[in-house]
N, C-alpha and C positions, 0 to 999 in steps of 0.2 A: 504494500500500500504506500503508493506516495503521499510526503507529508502536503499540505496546501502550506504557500507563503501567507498567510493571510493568518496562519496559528500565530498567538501570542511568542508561544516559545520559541517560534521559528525568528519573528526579528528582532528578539531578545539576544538569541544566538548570535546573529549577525552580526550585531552591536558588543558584544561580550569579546567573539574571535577580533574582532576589529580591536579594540584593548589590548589582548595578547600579542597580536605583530606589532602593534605600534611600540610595545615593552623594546624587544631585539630589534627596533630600528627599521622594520619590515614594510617601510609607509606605503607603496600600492596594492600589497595584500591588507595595509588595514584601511584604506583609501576605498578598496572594492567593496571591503564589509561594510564600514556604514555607508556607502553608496546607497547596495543594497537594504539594510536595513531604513534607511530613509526613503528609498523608492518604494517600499511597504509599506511605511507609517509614516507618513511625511508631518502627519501632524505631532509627533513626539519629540517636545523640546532639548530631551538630557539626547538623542542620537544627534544632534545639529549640533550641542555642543561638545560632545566628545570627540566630531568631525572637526567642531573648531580649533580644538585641544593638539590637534591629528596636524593642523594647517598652522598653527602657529611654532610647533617644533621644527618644524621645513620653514621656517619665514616667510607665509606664506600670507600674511596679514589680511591682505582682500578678500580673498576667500574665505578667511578667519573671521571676519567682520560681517562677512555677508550670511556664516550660519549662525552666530549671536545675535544678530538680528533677527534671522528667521524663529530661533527661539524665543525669543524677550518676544515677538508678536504672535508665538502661539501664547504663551503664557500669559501676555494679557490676554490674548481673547478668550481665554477659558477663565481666567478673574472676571473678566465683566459681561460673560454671555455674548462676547463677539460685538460688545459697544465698545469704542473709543474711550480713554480715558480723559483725552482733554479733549474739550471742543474743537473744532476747527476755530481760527481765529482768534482762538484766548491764548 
């Protein structure tokens, strides 16, 4: 029986092996993992930032900034029900 990608445990996995290469220095096999695990879950703010974690060991700061950010806007959106925290214009 194949597992589906769509299992918890599966982009948890993802996420976890990705951890493990990035230890020994291994940055496109852990680059692939949370790829993948974010191509699963995209809305899971702690894989965007263990990706960022992944991108700023490499000096990769752009790319580092751009999943910090993806996190910090899931993360408000799930604090305020997917409302803005400041108005527009304030």
């Amino acid at each position: 029986m194949r597992r589906s990608h769509s299992n918890p445990r599966t982009r948890k996995s993802y996420n976890i092996r990705g951890k493990i290469w990035d230890g020994p220095g291994l940055f496109e096999r852990a680059l692939a993992d949370y790829d993948e695990a974010i191509r699963i879950d995209p809305s899971n703010p702690p894989y965007s930032m263990d990706r960022a974690i992944l991108w700023q060991h490499k000096e990769a700061l752009d790319n580092a900034l751009v999943d910090v950010d993806r996190a910090i806007r899931f993360c408000f959106a799930d604090a305020t029900g997917g409302k803005p925290l400041v108005s527009p214009g304030a």
